[in-house]
RODREN-972458 format. One record per atom (N, C-alpha, C): atom name; residue number from 1; y, x, z. Coordinates in steps of 0.1 Angstrom, whole numbers. Atoms other than C-alpha are relative to their C-alpha. Example, Ala and Ser with C-alpha at 12.3 -4.5 7.8 and 13.67 -1.06 7.14 Angstrom:
atomo	num	yy	xx	zz
N	1	-12	9	0
CA	1	-45	123	78
C	1	12	9	0
N	2	-11	-9	0
CA	2	-11	137	71
C	2	11	-8	8
***
This chain:
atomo	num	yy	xx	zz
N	1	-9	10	-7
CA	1	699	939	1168
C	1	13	7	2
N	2	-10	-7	-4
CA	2	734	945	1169
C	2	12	-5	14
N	3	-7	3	-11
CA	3	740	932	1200
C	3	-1	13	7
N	4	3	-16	-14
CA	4	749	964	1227
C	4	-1	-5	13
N	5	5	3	-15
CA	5	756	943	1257
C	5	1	-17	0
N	6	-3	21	-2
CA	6	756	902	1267
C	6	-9	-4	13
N	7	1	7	-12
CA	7	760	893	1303
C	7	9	-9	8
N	8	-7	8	-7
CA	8	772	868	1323
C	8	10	7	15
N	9	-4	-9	-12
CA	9	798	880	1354
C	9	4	-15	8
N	10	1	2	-12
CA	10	800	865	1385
C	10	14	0	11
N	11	-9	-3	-11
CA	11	834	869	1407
C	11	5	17	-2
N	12	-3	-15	3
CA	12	842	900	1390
C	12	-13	12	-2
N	13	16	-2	-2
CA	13	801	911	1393
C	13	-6	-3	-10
N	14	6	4	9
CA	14	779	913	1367
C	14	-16	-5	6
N	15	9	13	-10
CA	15	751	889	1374
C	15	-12	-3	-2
N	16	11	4	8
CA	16	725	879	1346
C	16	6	9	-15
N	17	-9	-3	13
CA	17	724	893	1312
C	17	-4	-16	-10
N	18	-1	17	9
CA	18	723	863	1282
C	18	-8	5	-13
N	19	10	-4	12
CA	19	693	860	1256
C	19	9	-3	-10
N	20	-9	3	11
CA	20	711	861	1223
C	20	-6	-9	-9
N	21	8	4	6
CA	21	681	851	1206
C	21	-5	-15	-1
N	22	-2	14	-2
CA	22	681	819	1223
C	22	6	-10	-4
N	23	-7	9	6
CA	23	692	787	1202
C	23	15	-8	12
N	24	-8	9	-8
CA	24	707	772	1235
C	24	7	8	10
N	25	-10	-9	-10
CA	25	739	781	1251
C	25	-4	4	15
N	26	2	-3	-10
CA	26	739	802	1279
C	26	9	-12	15
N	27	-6	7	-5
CA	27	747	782	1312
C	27	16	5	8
N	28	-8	1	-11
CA	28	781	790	1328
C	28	8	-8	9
N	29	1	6	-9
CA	29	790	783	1360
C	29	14	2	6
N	30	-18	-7	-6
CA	30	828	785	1379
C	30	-2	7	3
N	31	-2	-14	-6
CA	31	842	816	1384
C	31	-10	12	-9
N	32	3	-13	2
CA	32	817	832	1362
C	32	6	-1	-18
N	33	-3	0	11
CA	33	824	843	1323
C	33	-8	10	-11
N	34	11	-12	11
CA	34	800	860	1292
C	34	6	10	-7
N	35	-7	-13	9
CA	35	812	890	1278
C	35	-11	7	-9
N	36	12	-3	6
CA	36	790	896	1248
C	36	10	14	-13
N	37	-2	-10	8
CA	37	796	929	1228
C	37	-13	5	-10
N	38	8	-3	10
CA	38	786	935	1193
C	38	5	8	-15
N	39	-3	-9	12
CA	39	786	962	1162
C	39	-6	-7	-11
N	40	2	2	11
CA	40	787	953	1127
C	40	-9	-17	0
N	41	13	12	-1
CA	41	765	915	1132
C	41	-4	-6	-10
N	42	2	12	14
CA	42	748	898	1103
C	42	6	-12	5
N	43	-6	14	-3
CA	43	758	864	1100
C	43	-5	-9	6
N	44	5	12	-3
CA	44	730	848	1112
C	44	4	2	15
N	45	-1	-3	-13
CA	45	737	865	1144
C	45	10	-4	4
N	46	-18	5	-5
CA	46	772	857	1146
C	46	-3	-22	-2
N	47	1	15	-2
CA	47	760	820	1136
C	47	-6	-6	13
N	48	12	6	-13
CA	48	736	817	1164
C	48	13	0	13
N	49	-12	3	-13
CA	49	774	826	1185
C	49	3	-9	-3
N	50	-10	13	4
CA	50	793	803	1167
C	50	-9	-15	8
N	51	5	14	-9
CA	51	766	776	1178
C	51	1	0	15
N	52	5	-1	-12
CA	52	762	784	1211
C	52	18	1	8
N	53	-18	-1	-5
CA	53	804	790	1219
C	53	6	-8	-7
N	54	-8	10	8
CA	54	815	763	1195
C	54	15	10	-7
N	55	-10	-9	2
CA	55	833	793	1177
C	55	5	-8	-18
N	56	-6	2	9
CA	56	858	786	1149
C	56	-7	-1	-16
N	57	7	-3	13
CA	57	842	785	1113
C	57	7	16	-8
N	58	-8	-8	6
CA	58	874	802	1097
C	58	-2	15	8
N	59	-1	-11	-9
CA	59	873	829	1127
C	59	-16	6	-3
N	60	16	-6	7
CA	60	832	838	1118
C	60	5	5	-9
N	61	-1	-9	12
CA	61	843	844	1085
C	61	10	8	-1
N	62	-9	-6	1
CA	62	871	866	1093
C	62	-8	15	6
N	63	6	-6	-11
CA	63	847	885	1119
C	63	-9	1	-10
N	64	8	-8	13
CA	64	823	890	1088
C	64	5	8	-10
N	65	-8	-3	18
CA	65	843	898	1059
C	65	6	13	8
N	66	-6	-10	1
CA	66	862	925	1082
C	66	13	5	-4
N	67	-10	-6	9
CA	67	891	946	1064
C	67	12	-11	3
N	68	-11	5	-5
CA	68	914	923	1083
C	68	15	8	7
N	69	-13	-8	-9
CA	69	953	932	1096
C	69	-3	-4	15
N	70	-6	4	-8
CA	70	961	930	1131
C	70	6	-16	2
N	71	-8	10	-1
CA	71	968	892	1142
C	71	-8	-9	9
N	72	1	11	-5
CA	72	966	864	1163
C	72	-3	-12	-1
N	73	3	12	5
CA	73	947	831	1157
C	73	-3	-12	12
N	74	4	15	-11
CA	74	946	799	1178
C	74	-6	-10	-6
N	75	10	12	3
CA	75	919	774	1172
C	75	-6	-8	12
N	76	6	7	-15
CA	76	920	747	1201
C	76	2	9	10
N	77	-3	-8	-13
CA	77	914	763	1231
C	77	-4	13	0
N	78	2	-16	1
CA	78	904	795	1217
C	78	7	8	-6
N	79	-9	-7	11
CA	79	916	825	1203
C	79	-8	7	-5
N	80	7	-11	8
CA	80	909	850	1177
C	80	10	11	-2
N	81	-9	-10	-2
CA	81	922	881	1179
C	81	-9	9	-7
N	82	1	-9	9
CA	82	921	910	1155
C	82	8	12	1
N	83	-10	-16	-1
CA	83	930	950	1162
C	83	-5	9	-5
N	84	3	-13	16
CA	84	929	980	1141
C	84	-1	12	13
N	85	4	-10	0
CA	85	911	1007	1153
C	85	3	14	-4
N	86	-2	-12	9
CA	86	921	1044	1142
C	86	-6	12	9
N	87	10	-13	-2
CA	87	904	1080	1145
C	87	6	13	-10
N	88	-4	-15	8
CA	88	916	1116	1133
C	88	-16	5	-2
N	89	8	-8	5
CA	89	889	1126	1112
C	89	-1	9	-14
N	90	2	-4	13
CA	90	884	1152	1085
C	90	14	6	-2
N	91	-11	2	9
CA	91	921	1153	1082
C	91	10	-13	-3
N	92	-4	18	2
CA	92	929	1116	1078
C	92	-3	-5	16
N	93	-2	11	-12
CA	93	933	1084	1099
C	93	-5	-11	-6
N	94	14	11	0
CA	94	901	1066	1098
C	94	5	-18	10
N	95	-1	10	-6
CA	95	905	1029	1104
C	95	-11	-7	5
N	96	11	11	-3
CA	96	880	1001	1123
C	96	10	-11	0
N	97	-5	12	-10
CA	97	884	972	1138
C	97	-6	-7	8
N	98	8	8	-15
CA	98	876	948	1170
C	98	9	-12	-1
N	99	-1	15	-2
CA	99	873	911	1166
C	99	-4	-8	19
N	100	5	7	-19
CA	100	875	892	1201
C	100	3	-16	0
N	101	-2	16	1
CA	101	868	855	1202
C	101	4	2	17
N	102	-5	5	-17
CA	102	883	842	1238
C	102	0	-9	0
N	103	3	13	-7
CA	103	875	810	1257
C	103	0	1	14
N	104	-7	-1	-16
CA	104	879	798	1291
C	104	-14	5	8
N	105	7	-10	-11
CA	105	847	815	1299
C	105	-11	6	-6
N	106	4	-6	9
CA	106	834	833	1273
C	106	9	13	-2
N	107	-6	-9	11
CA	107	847	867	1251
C	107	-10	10	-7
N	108	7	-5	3
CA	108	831	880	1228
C	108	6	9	-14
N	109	-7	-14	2
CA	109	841	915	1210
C	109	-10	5	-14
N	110	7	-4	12
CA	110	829	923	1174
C	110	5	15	-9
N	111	-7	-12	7
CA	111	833	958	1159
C	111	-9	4	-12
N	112	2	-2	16
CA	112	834	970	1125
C	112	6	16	-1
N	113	-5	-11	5
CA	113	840	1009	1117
C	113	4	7	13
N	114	-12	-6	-13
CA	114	853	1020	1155
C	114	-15	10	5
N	115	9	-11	-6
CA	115	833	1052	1165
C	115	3	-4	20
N	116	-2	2	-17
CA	116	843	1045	1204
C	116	-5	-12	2
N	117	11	11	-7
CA	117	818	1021	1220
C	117	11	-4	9
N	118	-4	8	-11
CA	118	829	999	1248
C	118	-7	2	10
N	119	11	-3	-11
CA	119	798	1010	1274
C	119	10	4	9
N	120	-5	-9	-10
CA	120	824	1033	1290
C	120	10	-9	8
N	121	-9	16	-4
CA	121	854	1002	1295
C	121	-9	-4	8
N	122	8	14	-7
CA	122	825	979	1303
C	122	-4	6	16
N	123	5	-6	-13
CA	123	813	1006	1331
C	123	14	-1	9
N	124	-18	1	-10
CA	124	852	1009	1346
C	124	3	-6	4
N	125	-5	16	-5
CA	125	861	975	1348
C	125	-14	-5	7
N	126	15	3	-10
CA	126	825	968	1365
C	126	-1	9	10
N	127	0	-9	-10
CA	127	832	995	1387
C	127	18	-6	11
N	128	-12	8	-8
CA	128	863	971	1397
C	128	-1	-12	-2
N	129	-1	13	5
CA	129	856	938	1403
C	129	9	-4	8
N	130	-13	6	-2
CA	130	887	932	1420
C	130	8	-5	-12
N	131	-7	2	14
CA	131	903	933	1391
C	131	-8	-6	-17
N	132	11	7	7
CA	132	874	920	1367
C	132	1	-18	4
N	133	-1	12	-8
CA	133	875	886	1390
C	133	7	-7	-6
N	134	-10	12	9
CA	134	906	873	1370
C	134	-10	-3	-14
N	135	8	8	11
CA	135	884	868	1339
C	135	7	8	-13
N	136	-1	-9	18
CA	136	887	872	1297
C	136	13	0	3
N	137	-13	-3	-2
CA	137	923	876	1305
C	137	1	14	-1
N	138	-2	-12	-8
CA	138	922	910	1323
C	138	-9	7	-16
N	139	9	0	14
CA	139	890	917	1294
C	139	10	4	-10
N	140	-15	0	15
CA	140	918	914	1267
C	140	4	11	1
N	141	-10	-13	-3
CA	141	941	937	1280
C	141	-4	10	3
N	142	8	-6	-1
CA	142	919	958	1291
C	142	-9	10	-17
N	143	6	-6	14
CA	143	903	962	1256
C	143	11	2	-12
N	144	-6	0	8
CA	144	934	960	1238
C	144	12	17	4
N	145	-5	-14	-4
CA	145	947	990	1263
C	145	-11	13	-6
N	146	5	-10	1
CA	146	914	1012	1254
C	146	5	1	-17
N	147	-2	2	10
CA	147	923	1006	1220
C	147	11	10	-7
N	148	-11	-17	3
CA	148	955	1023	1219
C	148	5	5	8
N	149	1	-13	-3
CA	149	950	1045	1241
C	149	-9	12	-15
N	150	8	-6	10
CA	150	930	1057	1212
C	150	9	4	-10
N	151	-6	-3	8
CA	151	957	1059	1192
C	151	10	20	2
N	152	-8	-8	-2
CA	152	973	1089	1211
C	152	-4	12	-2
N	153	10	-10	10
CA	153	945	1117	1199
C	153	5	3	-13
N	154	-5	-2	17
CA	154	958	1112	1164
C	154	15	4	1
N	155	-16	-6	-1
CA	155	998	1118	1176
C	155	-5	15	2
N	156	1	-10	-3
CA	156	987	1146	1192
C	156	-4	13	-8
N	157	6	-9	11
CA	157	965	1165	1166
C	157	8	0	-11
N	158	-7	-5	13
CA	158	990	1158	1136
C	158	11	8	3
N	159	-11	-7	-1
CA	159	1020	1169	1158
C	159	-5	13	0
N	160	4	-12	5
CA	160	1002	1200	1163
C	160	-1	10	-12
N	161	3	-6	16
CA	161	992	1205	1125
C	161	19	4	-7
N	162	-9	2	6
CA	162	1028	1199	1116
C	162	9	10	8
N	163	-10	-12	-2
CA	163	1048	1222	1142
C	163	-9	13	-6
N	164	8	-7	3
CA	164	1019	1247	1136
C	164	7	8	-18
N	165	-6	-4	14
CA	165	1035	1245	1094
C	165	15	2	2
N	166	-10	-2	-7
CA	166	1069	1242	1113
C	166	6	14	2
N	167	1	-13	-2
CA	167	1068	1278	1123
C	167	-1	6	-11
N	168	3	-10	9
CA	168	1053	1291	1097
C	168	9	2	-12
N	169	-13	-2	12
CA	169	1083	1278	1074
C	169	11	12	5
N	170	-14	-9	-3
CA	170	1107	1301	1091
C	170	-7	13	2
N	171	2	-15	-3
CA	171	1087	1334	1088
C	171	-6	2	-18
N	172	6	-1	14
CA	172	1070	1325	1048
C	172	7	-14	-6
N	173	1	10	3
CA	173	1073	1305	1023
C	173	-15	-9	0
N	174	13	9	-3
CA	174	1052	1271	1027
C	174	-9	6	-15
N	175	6	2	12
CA	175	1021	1273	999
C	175	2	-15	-9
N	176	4	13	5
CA	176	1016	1244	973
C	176	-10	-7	8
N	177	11	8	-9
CA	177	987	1235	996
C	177	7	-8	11
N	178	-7	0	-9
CA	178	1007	1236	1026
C	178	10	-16	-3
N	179	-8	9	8
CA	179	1032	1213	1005
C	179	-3	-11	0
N	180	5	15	-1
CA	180	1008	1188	997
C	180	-8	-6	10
N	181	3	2	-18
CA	181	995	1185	1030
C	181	11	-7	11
N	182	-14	9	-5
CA	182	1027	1173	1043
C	182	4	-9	-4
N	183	-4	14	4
CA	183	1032	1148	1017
C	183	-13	-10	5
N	184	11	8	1
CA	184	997	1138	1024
C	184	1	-10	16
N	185	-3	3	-15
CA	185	1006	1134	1065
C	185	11	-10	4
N	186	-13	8	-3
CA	186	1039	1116	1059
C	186	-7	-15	-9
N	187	8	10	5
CA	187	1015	1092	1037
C	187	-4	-7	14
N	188	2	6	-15
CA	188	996	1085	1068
C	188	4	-3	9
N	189	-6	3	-6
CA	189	1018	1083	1090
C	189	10	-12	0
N	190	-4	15	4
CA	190	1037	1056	1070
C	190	-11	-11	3
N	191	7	10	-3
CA	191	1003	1036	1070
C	191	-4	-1	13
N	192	1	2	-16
CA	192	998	1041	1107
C	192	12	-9	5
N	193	-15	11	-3
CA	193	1037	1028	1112
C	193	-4	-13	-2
N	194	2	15	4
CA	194	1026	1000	1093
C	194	-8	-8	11
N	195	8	12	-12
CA	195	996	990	1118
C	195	7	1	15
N	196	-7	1	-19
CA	196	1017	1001	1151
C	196	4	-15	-3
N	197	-7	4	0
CA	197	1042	978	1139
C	197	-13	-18	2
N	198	7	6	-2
CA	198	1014	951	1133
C	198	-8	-4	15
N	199	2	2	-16
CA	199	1000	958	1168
C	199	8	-5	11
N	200	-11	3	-13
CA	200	1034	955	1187
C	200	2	-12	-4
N	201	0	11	0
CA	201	1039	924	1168
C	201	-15	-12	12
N	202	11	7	-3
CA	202	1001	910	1181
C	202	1	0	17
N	203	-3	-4	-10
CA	203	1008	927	1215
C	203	11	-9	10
N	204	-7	7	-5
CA	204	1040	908	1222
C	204	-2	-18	-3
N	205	-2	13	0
CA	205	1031	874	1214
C	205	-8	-8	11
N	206	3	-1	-10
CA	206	1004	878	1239
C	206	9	1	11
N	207	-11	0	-16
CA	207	1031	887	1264
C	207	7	-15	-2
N	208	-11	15	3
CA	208	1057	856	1253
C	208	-10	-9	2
N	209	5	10	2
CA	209	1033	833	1241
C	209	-9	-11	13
N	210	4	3	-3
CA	210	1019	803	1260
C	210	-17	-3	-8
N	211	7	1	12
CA	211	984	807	1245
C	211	-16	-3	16
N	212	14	8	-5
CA	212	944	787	1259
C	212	-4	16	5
N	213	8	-7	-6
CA	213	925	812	1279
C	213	6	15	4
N	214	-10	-11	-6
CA	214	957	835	1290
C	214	8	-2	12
N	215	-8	4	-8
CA	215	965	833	1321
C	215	16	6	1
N	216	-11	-6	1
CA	216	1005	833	1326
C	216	5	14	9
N	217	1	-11	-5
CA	217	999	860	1355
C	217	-5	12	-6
N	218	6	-11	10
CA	218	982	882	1329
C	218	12	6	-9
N	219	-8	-12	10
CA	219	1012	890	1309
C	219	8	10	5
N	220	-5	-15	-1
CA	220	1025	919	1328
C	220	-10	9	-7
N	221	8	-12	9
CA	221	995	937	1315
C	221	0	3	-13
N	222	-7	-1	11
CA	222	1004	930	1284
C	222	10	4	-6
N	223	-14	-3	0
CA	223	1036	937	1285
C	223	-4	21	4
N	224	5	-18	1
CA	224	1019	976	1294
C	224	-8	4	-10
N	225	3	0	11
CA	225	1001	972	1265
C	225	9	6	-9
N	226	-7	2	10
CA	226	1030	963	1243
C	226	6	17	1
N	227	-8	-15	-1
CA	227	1052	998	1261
C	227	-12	12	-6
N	228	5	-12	10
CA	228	1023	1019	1249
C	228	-6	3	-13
N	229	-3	2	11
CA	229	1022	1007	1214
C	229	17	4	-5
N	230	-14	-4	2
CA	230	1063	1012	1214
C	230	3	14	-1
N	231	-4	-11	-3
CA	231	1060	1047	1229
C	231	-12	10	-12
N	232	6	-7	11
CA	232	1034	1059	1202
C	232	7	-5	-13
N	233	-3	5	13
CA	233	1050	1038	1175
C	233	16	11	0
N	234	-12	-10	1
CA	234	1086	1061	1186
C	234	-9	13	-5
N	235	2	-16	-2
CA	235	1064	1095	1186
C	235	-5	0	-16
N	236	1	1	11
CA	236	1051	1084	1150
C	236	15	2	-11
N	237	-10	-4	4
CA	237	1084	1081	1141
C	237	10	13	-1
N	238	-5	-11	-4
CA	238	1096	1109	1155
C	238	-8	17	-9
N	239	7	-12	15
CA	239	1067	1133	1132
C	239	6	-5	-11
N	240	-2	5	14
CA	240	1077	1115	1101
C	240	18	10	0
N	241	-13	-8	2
CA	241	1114	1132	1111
C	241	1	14	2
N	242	4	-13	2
CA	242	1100	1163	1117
C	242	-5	7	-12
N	243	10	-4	15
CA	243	1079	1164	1083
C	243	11	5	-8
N	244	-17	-2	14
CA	244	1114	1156	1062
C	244	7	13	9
N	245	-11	-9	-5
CA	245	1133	1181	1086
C	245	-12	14	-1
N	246	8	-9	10
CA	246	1104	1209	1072
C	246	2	-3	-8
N	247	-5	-2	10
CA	247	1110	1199	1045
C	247	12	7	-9
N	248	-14	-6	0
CA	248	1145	1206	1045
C	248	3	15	7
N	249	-5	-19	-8
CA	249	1145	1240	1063
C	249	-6	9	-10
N	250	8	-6	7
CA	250	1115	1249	1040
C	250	10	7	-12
N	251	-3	-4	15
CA	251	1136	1242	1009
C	251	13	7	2
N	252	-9	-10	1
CA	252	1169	1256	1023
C	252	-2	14	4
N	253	3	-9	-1
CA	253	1153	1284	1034
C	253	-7	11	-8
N	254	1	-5	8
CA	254	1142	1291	1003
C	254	3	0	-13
N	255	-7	2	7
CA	255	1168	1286	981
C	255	12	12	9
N	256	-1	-13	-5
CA	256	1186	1313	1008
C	256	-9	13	-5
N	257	6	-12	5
CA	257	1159	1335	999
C	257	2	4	-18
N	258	-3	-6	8
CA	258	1164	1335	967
C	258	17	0	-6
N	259	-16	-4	0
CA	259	1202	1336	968
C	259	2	16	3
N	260	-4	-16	-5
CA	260	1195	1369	984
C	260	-6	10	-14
N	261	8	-14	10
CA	261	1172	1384	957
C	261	5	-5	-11
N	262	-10	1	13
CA	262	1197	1370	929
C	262	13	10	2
N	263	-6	-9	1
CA	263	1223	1390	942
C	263	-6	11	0
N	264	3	-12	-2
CA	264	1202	1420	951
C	264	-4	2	-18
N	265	8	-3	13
CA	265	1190	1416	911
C	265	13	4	-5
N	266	-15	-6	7
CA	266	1232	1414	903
C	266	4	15	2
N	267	-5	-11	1
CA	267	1239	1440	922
C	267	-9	13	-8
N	268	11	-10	7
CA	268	1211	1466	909
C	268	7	2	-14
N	269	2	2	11
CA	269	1218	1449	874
C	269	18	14	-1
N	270	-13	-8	-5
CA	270	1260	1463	883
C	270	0	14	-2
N	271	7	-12	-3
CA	271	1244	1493	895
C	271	-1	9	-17
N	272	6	2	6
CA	272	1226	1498	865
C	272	4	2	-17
N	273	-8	6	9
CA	273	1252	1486	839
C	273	10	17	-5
N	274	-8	-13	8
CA	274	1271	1521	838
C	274	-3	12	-6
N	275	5	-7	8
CA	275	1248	1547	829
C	275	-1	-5	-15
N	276	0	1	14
CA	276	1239	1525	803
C	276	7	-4	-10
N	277	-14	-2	4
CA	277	1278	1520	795
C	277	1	13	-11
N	278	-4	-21	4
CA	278	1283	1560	791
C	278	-7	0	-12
N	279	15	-7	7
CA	279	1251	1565	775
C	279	3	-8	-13
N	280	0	11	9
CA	280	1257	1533	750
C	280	15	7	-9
N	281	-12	-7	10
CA	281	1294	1549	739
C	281	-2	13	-3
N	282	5	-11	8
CA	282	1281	1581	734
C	282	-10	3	-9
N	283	13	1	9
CA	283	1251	1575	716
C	283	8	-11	-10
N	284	-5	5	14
CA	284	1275	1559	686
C	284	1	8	-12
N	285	-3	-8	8
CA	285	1277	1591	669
C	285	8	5	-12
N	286	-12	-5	7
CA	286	1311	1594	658
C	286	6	13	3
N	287	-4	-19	-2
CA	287	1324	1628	651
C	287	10	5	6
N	288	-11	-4	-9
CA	288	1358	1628	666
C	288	-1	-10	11
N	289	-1	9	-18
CA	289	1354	1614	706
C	289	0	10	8
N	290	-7	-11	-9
CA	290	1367	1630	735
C	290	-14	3	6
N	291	10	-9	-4
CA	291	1350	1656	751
C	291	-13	8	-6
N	292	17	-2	8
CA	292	1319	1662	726
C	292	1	16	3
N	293	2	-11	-6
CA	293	1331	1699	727
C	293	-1	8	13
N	294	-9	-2	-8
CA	294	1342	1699	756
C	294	-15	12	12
N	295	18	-2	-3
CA	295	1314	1727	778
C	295	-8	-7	17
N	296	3	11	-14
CA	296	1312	1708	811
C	296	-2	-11	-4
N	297	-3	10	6
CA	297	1311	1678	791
C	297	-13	-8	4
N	298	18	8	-1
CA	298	1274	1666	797
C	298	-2	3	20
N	299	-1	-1	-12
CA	299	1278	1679	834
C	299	12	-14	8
N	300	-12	11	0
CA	300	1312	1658	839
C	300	-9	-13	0
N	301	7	11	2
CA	301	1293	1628	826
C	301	-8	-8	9
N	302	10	3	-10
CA	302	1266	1628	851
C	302	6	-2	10
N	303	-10	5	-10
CA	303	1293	1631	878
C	303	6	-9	2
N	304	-8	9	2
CA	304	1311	1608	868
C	304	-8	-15	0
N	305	5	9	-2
CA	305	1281	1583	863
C	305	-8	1	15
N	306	10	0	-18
CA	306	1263	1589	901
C	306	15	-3	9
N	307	-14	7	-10
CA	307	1302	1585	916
C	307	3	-12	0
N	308	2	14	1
CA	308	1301	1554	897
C	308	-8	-10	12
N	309	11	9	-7
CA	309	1272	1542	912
C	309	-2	-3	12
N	310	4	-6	-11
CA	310	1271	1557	947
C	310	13	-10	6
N	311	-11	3	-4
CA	311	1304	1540	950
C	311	1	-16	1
N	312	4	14	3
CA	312	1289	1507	938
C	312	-11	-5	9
N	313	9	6	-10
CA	313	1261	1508	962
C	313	1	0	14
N	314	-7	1	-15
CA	314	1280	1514	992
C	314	8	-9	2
N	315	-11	10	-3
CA	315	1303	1487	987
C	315	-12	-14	-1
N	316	11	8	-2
CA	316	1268	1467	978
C	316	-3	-5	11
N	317	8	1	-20
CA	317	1254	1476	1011
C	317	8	-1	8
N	318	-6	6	-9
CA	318	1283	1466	1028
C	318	5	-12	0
N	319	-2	20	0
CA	319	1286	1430	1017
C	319	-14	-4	-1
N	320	10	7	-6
CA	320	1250	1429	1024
C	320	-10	-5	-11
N	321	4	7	12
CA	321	1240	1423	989
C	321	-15	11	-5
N	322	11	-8	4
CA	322	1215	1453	989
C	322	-8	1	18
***
């Protein structure tokens, strides 16, 4: 069975739980509302909701099929709501999702791929029925806050990975690994942008929108929703300009480095260049050239080529080139 929880609440209290199994709708009463949570559901299970909450047709088959964006659906006096899930695993940014049908006294919460249960939410907000009391309103927000809060594990662990390669550009060069690692993070991080952006859209129309089973006192919480979708969607933004700005330090930093070991190759080569001057016009072996007899001649030479040099490497090592 992939039902986890299905109970009715009470004034903020949870009260009765609700057979699932049962063809006929559960009874509610004023003031109370069912909050039924479920992983992965076959169809028939989700049909036996659909009968029993007069749920959408279109909305079932969206809550089956899965692999949905981020969005908002209005059917009568209900809604269908659709949010993207994410997880740092392996490396990557694993996606789910959580379907939530809403009615004026119903909600009911369908997950696909989200390693984080709801048990721990469902205990918190049951541990406040002050605030439970308002109804699937509060619920919403509520689940749409644990949601991305979840998102901020994954800022956190890639900013790490990425100043972590940060550093290490300004003492080595990056590897090819290292390299592709960064393009691989600025990948995901574009498709993360993509679902913030998706979320803050879904987030704010909840706040604006006049929409069945929202009360209009509920959209301040959504509206704290929406600010912590904005403030992770800036800090995403904000790695993606850190990645390019490694990138850019990486490659001027090593395009300096080897500015330095092209001159140190010139000067050497400089260096280098007069012995085998000397050596090159005397090894022609023509019979009349100055000095051949000369008896200091092969002494002279030597002097003459290390004063060269000695004179070329001190003016080297003072423009820094050695």
């Amino acid at each position: 069975m992939s039902v986890v929880a299905a109970y009715i609440y009470r004034d903020g209290v949870r009260d009765r739980p609700i057979d699932i199994a049962s063809p006929a709708p559960p009874t509610i009463g004023q003031g109370e509302f069912a909050w039924i949570g479920m992983v992965s559901p076959s169809a028939d299970e989700l049909q036996t909701l659909a009968r029993c909450f007069n749920l959408h047709p279109l909305a079932v088959e969206d809550a089956l099929k899965a692999h949905q964006l981020p969005k908002l659906d209005v059917y009568g006096e209900q809604l269908f709501i659709v949010a993207r899930t994410a997880q740092y695993e392996g490396g990557a940014i694993c996606y789910g999702e959580t379907h939530i049908f809403v009615g004026r006294g119903h909600i009911i919460t369908v997950r696909h791929g989200s390693a984080r249960a709801h048990t721990e939410l469902r205990h918190e907000l049951e541990a406040a029925p002050q605030l439970l009391r308002h109804g699937v309103d509060y619920v919403v927000h509520a689940l749409l806050d644990f949601i991305v809060d979840g998102y901020l594990p994954i800022v956190e662990a890639v900013e790490e990975e990425v100043l972590g390669m940060e550093r290490r550009t300004l003492d080595t060069f990056l590897s090819r690994g290292e390299i592709t690692r960064l393009f691989v993070l600025r990948r995901e991080l574009m498709k993360f942008g993509r679902t913030l952006g998706q979320m803050h859209a879904l987030c704010s129309k909840l706040e604006n929108l006049d929409l069945p089973g929202i009360d209009p006192e509920a959209r301040p919480y959504f509206r704290d929703v929406l600010d912590h979708v904005m403030r992770v969607l800036a800090s995403v933004d904000s790695l993606r300009d850190v990645i390019r700005q490694v990138f850019d330090v990486s490659s001027l930093l090593e395009q300096q480095r080897q500015g330095a070991i092209t001159r140190q190759l010139a000067a050497w080569a400089a260096i280098l260049a007069v012995p085998t001057a000397v050596a090159g016009i005397y090894g022609m072996n023509f019979e009349h050239m100055p000095e051949l007899g000369w008896r200091f001649g092969y002494a002279g030479v030597w002097v003459l080529i290390l004063a060269v040099c000695v004179t070329l490497y001190v003016n080297f090592k003072r423009r820094k080139w050695l």
